[in-house]
Each structure stands twice: as structure tokens, then as C-alpha cells.
Backbone bond lengths (Angstrom), bond angles and torsions (degrees), N, CA, C in turn:
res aa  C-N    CA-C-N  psi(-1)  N-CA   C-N-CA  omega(-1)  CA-C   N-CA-C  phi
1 X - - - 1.462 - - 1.523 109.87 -
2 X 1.328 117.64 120.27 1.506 116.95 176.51 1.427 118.54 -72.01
3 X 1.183 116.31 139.01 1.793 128.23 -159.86 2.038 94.91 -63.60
4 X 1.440 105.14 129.46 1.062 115.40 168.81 1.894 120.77 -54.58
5 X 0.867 111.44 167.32 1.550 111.10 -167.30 1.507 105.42 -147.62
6 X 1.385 118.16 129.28 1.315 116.23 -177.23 1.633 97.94 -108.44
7 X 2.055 99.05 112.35 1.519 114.87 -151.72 1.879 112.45 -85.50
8 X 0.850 106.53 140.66 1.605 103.39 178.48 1.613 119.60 -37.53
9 X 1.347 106.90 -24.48 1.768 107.00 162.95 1.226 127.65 -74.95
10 X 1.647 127.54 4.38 1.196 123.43 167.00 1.855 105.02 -105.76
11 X 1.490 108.38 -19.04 1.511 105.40 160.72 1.566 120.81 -50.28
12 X 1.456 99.45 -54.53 1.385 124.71 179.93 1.345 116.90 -54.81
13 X 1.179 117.02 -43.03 1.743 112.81 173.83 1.414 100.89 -93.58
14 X 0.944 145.32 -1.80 1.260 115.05 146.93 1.667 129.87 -79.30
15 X 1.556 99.13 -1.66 1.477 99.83 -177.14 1.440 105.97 -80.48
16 X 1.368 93.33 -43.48 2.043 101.61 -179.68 1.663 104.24 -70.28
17 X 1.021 120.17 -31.67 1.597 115.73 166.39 1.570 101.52 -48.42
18 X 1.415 108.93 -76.39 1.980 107.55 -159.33 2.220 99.55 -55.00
19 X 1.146 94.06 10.37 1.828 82.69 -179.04 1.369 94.30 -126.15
20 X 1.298 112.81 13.73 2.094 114.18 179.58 1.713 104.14 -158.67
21 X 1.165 90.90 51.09 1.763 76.96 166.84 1.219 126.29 -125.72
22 X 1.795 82.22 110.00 2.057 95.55 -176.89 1.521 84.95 -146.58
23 X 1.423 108.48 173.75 1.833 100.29 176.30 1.568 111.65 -73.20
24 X 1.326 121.01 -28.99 1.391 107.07 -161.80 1.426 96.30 -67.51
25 X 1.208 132.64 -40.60 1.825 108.30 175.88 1.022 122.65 -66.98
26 X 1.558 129.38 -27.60 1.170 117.71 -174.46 1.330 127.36 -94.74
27 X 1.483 94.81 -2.32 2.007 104.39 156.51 1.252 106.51 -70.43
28 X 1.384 120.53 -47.60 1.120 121.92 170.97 1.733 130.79 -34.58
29 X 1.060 93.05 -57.09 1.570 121.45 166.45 1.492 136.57 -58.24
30 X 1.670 86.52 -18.17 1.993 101.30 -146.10 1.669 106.86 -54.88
31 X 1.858 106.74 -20.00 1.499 105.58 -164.41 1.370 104.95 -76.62
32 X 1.424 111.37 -42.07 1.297 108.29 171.85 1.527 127.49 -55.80
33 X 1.259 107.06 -39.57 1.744 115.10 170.31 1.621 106.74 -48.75
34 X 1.095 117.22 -70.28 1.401 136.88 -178.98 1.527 121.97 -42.99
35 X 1.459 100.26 -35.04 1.748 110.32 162.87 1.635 107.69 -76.60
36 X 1.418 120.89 -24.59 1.200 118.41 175.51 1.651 129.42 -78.03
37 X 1.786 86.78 -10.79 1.759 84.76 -158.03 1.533 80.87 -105.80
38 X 1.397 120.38 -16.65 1.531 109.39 166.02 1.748 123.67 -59.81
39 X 1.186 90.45 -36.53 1.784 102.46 175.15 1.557 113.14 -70.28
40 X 1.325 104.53 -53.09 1.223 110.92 165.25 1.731 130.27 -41.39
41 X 1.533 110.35 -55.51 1.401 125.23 152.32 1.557 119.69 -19.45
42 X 1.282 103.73 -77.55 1.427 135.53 -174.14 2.061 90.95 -32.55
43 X 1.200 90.10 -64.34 1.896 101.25 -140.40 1.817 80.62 -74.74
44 X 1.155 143.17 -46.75 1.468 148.89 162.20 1.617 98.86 -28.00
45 X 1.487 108.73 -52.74 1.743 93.23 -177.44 1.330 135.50 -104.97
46 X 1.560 98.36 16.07 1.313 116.53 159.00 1.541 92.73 -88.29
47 X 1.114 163.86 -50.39 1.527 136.70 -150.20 1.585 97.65 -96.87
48 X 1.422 115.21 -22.35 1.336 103.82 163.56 1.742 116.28 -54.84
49 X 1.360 110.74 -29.82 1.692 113.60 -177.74 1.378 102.92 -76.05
50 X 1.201 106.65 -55.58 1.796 121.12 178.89 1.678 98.57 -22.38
51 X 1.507 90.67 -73.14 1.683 103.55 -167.90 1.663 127.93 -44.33
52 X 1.629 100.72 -34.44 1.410 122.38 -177.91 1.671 97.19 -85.52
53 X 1.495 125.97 24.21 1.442 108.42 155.01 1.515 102.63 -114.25
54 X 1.386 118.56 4.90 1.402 109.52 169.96 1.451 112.36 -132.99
55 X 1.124 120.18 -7.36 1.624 123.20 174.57 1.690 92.96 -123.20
56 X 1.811 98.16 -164.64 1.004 98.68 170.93 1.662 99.84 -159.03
57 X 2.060 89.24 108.02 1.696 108.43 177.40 1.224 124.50 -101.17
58 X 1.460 113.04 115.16 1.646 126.49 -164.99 1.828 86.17 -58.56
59 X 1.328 116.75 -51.87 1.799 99.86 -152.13 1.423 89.19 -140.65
60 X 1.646 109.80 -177.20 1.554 109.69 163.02 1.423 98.93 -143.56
61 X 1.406 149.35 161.76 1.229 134.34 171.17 2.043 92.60 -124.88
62 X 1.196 86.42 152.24 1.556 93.08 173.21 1.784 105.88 -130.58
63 X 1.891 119.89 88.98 1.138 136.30 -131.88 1.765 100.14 -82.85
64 X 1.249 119.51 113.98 1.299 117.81 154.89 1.273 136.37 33.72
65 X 1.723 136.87 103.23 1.751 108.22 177.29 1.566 104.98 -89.10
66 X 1.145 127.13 34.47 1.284 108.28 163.01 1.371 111.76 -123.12
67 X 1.470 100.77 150.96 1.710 104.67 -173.78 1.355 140.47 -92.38
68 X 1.262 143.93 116.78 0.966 132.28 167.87 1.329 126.35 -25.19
69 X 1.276 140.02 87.59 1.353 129.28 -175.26 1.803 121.47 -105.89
70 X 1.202 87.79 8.54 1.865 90.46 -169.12 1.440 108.80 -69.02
71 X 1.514 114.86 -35.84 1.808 108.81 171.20 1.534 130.50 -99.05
72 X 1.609 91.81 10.50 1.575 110.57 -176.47 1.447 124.77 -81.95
73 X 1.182 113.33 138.63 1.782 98.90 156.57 1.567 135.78 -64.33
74 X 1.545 89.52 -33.09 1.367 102.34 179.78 1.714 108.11 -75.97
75 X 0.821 118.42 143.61 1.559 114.19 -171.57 1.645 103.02 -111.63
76 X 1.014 127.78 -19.28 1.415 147.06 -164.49 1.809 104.24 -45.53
77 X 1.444 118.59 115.18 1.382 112.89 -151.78 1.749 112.25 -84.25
78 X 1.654 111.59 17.30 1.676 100.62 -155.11 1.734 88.45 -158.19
79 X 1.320 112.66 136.25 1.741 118.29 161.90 1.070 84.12 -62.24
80 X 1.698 83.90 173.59 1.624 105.58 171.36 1.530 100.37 -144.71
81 X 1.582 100.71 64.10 1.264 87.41 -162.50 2.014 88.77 -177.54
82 X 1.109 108.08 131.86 1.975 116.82 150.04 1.357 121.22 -47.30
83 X 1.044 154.04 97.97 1.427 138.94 124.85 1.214 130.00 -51.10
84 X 1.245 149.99 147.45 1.000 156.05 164.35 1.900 121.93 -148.83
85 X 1.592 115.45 117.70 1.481 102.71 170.22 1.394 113.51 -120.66
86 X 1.374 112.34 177.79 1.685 124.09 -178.48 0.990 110.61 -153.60
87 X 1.724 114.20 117.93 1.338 122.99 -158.12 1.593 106.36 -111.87
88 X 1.163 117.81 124.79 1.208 133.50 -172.18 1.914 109.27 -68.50
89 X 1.514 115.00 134.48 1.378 93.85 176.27 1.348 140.07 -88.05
90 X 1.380 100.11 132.09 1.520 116.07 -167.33 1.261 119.60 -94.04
91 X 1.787 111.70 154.83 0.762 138.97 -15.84 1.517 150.25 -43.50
92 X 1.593 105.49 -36.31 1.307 113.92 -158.21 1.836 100.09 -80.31
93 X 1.057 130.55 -5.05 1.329 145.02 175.36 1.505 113.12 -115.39
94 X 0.969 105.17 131.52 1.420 118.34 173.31 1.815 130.52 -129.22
95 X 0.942 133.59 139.22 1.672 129.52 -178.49 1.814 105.23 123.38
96 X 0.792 110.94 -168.52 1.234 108.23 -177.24 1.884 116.04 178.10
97 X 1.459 128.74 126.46 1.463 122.83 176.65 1.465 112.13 -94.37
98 X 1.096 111.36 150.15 1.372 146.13 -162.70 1.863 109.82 -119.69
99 X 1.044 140.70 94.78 1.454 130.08 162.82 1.716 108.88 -113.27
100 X 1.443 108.07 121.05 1.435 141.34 -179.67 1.502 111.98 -88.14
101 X 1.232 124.95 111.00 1.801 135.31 154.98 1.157 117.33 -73.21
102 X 1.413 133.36 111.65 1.394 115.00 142.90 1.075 108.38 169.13
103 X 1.899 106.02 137.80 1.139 130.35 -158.93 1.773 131.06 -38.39
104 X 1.235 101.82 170.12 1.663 87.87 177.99 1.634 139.34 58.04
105 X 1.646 97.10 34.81 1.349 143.16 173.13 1.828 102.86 68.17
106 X 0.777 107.74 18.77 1.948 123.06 -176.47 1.468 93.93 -76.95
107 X 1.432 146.75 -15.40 1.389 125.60 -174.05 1.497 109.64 -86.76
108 X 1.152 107.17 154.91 1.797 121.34 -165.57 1.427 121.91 -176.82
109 X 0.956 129.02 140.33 1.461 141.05 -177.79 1.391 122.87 -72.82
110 X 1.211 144.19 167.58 1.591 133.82 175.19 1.492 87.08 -153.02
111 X 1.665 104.13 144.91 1.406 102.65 134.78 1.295 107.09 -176.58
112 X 1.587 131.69 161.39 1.185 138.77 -153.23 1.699 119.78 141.97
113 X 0.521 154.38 -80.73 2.038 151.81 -99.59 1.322 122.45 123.63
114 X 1.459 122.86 50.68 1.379 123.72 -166.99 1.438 111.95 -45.81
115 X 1.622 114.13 -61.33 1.478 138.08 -118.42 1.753 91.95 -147.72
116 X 1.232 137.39 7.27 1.756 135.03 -173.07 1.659 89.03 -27.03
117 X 1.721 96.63 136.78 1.370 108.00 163.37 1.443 113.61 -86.82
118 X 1.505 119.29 162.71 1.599 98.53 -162.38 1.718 125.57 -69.60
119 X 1.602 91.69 0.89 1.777 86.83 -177.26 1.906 101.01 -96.52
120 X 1.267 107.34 -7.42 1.788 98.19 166.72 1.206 103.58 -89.12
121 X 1.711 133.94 -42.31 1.289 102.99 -177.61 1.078 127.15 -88.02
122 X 2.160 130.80 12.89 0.991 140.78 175.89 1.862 100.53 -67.70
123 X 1.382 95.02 -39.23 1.886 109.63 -154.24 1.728 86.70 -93.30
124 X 1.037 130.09 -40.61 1.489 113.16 167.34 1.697 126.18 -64.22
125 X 1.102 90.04 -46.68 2.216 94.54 163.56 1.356 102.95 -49.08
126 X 1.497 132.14 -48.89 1.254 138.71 -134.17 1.811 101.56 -81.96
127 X 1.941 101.17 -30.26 1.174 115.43 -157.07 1.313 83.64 -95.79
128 X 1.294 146.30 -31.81 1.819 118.93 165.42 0.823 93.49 -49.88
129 X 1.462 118.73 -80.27 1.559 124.53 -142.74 1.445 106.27 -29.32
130 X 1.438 123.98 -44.55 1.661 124.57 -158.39 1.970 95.13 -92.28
131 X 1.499 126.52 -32.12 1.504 115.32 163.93 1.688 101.66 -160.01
132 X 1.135 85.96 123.51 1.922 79.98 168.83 1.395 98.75 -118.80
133 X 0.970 133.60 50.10 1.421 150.60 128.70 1.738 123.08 -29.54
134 X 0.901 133.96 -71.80 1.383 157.62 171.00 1.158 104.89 -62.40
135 X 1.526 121.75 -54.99 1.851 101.39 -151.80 2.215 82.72 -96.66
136 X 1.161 115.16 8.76 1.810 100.26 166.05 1.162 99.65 -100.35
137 X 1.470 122.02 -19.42 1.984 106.98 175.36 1.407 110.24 -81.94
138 X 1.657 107.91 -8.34 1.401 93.40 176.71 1.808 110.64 -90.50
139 X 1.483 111.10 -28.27 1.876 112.79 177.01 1.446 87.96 -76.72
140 X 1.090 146.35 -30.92 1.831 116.36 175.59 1.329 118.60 -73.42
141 X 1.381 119.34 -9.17 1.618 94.91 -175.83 0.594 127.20 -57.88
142 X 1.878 154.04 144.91 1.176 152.65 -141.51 1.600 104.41 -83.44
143 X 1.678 111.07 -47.36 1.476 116.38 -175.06 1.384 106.93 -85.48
144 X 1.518 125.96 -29.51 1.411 115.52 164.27 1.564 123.96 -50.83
145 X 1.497 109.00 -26.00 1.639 110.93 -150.61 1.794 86.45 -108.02
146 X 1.486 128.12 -22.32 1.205 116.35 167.46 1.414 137.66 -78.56
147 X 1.403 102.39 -2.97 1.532 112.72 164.99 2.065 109.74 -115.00
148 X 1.181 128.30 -26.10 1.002 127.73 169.78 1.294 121.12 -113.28
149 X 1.366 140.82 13.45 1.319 135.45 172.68 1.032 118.45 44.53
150 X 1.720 133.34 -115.42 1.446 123.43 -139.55 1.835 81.33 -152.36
151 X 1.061 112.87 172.36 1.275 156.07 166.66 1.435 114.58 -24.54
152 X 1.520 156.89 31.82 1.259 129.37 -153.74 1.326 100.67 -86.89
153 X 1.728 116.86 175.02 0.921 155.16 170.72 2.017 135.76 96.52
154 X 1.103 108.71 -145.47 1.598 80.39 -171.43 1.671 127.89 -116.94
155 X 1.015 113.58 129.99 1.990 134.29 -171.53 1.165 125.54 -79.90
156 X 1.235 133.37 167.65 1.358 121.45 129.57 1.350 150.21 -33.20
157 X 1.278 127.08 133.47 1.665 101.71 152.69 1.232 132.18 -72.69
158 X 1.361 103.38 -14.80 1.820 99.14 179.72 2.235 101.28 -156.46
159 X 0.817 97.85 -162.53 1.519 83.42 -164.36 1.470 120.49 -88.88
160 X 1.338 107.82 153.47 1.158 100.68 179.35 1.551 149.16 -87.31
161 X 1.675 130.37 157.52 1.728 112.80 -137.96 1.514 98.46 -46.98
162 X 1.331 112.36 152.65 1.410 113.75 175.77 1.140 148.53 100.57
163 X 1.927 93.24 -33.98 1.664 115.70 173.32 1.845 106.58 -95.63
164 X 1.248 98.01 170.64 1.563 103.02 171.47 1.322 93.66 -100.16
165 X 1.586 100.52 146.95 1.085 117.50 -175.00 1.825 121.18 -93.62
166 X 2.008 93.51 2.95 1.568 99.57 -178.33 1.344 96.18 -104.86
167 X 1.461 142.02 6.72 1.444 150.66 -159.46 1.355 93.99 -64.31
168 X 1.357 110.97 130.49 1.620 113.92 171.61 1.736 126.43 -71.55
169 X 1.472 116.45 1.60 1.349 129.05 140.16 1.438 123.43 -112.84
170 X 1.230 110.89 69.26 1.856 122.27 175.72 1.307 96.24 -89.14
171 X 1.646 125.59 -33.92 1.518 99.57 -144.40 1.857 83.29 -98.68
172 X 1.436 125.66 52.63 1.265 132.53 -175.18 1.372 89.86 -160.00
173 X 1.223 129.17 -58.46 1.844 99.28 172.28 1.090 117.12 -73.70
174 X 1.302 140.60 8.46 1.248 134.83 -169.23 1.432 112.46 -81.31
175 X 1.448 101.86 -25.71 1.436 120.86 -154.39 1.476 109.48 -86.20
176 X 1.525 105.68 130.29 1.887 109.64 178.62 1.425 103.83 -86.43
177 X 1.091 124.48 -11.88 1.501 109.66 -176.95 1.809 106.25 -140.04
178 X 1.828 101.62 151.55 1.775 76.34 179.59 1.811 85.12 -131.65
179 X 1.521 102.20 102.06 1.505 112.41 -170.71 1.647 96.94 -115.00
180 X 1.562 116.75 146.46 1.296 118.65 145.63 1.558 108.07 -140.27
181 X 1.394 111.36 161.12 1.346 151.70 -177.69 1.100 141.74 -132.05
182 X 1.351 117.11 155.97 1.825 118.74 -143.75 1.883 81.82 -144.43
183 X 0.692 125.61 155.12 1.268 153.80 -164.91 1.410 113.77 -138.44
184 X 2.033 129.38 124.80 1.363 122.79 -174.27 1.655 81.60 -133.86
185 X 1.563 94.55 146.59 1.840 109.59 151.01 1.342 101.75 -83.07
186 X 1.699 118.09 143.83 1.518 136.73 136.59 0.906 106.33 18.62
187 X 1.975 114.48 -76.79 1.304 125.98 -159.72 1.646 111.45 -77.00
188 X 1.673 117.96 -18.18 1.244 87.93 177.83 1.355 105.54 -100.92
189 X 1.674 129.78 -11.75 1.274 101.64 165.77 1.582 128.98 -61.34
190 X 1.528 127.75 -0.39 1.157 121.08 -161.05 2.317 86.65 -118.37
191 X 1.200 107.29 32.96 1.354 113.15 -175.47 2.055 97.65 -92.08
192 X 1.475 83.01 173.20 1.628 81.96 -173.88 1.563 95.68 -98.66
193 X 1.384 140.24 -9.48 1.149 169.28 179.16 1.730 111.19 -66.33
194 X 1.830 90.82 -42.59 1.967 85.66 -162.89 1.180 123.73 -56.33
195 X 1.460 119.28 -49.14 1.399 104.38 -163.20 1.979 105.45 -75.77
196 X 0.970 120.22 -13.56 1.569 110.57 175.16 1.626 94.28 -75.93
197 X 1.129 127.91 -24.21 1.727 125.38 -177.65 1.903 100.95 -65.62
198 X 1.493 104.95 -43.00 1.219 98.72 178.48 1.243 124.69 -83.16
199 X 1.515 127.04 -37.05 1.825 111.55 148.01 1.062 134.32 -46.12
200 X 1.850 118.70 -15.51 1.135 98.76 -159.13 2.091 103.66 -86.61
201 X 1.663 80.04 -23.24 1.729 97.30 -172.62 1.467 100.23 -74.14
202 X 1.553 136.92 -20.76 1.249 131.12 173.37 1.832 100.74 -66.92
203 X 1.114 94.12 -45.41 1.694 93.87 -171.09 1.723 115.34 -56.21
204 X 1.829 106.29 -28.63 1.487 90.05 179.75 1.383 112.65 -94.92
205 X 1.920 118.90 21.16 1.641 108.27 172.08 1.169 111.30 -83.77
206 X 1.551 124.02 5.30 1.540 130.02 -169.61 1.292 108.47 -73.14
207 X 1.246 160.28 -34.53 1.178 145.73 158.67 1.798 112.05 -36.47
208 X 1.272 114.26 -68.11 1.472 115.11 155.37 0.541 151.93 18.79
209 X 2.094 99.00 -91.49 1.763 116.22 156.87 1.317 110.78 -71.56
210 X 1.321 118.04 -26.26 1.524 109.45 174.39 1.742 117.93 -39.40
211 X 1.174 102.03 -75.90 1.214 114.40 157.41 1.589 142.34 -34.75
212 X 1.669 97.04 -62.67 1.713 82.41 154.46 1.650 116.19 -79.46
213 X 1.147 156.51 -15.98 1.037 135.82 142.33 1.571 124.16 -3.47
214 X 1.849 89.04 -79.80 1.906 97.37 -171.39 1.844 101.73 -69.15
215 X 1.341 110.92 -21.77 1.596 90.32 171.31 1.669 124.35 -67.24
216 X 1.183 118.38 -25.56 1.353 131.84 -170.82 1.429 107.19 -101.47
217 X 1.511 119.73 -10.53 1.608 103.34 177.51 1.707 94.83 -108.57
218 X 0.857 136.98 -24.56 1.563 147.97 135.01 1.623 133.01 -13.88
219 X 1.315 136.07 111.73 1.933 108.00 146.66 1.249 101.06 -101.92
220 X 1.955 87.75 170.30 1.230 114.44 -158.54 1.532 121.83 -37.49
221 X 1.620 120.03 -5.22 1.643 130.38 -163.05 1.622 95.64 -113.40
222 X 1.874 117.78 17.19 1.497 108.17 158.42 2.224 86.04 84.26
223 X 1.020 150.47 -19.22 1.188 151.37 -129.87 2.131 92.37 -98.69
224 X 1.205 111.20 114.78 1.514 89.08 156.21 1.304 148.21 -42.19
225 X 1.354 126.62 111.21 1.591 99.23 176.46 1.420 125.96 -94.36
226 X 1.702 103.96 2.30 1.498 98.56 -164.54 1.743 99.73 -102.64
């Protein structure tokens, strides 16, 4: 089976979408959308297969283009944009990938620890605090850190209740989220290359989840909890 391809006509309608979005065009439109989100589909469940030869993903969802607008400011009735996630199976697995569509070099990958409920990120702070040994040999590796870089998303300003705030891993408990991201141009999501570009970079966050895995199915005494 030849690797699905996410085609320059689903770039394209989303461009004329973000310059027409109200329903009467996009009823208008809907057939074309619908041929897109079929294509779109397709190439989403090939990397969902991809993924399940080196992890192991119970499901994938490919999330809705219409928007929630009831608590929004923005009122605007339609993404303009692919979502797609893949949820790793849980319990004994933990983390989860994220691949993002949309035009005008904005598409990009996620994956990590969006949202920790407060007893994973109590027991993940807890596990620097006692060695951050391991999870900094895993952000230095040279080939880990050249396809995923560093750390995004959002922290503290200063430490959190409980911790010292002079602890020589603060700027790792500090942190509410433990997300990273990959960034694509237009042109390479519409490559014959991309989606193996994006398994291949899911495949090197596995040290990672490895790791947070056994920290989160674990307490602090190494002990299973699940």
C-alpha cells in the first residue's frame, strides 16, 4: 500500500475557509471538505498503524472541524485546521501524540503531558526532586534533542507549594506541562516523505515515555501501583 499523503487541496481549503468562515459557504463547500477529510482520514490511519509497530495505540481520534464556541470569544463556527490524536494504552503506558494540519507553515506535531492531573504531576515533581539524573540524560541526547528540542509549554514563576525553590531541579518541577514540538512547512507536509518524518520523530520520544511511564505507574520506593 503506498503511504498516504496529505495533498495540497486540503491546504488549500483551508486557506479559502480562514477567508469564508460562516456556514453558508461551507455548506456550500461541505463536498469538497468531506473529500478532504476522507483523504485526510486515510493518511491519520496509516501513522496510527505505523505507530502500532513500535508502540502500542489503543485508538486515534481525528477531532471535529467545528468549534465549540459557547465559552469563546471568538465566535468563528469552523477550524481551519486537522487535528488528529493517538492514545497510548493505558494504564501501563502513558503520553500521548498529537499531529496538527494547517496551512501557512502552522502544521506541527505535539507530544508529551499536556494536562497531568495533580497526582501525576505531584509524583513527577517529586521524582526530580529525589534524581533528575535520567530524565536530563534523556533531553541531552544529541539525536533526541535534534529532532525534539527542549521543553515547551507553561510553569511556574517560582516553585511549587512544598518544593524549595533553590533545588537544583526547579526549572523541571516548576513546570505544569511537559510538552514538545516539531514544526512542518506547507511544502513538507505535502512531501511524499512526511508522514514517515512524523513516525519516525514519534519513535525517538520513546525513551521519554519509557521513563515517564515507570515514573507514573510507580511510587517514589520504585513499587508498582498499577
Amino acid at each position: 500500500m503506498a503511504t498516504p499523503k496529505f495533498s495540497k487541496e486540503i491546504l488549500d481549503f483551508f486557506k479559502k475557509l480562514e477567508k469564508n468562515n460562516d456556514r453558508d459557504w461551507f455548506n456550500e463547500h461541505k463536498k469538497e471538505f468531506k473529500s478532504n477529510e476522507t483523504k485526510a482520514k486515510e493518511a491519520y490511519k496509516y501513522l496510527y498503524e505505523a505507530i502500532n509497530k513500535h508502540d502500542v495505540v489503543d485508538n486515534f481520534k481525528l477531532f471535529r472541524i467545528y468549534r465549540d464556541v459557547r465559552f469563546s470569544k471568538n465566535k468563528l463556527p469552523y477550524k481551519t485546521h486537522f487535528g488528529g490524536s493517538f492514545h497510548r494504552k493505558k494504564p501501563e503506558l502513558r503520553g500521548g501524540y498529537y499531529l496538527h494540519i494547517q496551512p501557512n507553515n502552522e502544521s506541527f506535531i505535539a507530544t508529551g503531558f499536556w494536562e497531568p492531573n495533580k497526582d501525576d504531576l505531584l509524583r513527577i515533581r517529586r521524582e526530580f526532586e529525589q534524581d533528575d539524573k535520567e530524565i536530563r540524560d534523556i533531553l541531552s541526547d544529541k539525536t533526541f534533542k535534534s529532532i525534539w528540542g527542549d521543553f515547551v509549554g507553561d510553569e511556574l514563576k517560582t516553585a511549587p507549594r512544598d518544593f524549595d525553590k533553590d533545588h537544583p531541579a526547579i526549572d523541571l518541577i516548576r513546570k505544569k506541562q511537559y510538552i514538545f514540538t516539531k514544526k512542518y512547512t506547507d511544502k513538507e507536509v505535502v512531501s511524499d516523505n512526511f508522514i514517515n518524518d512524523v513516525d519516525a520523530s514519534f519513535k525517538a520520544i520513546r525513551p521519554f515515555f519509557d521513563y515517564m511511564s515507570d515514573v507514573l505507574t510507580t511510587n517514589l520506593n520504585g513499587e508498582s501501583i498499577i
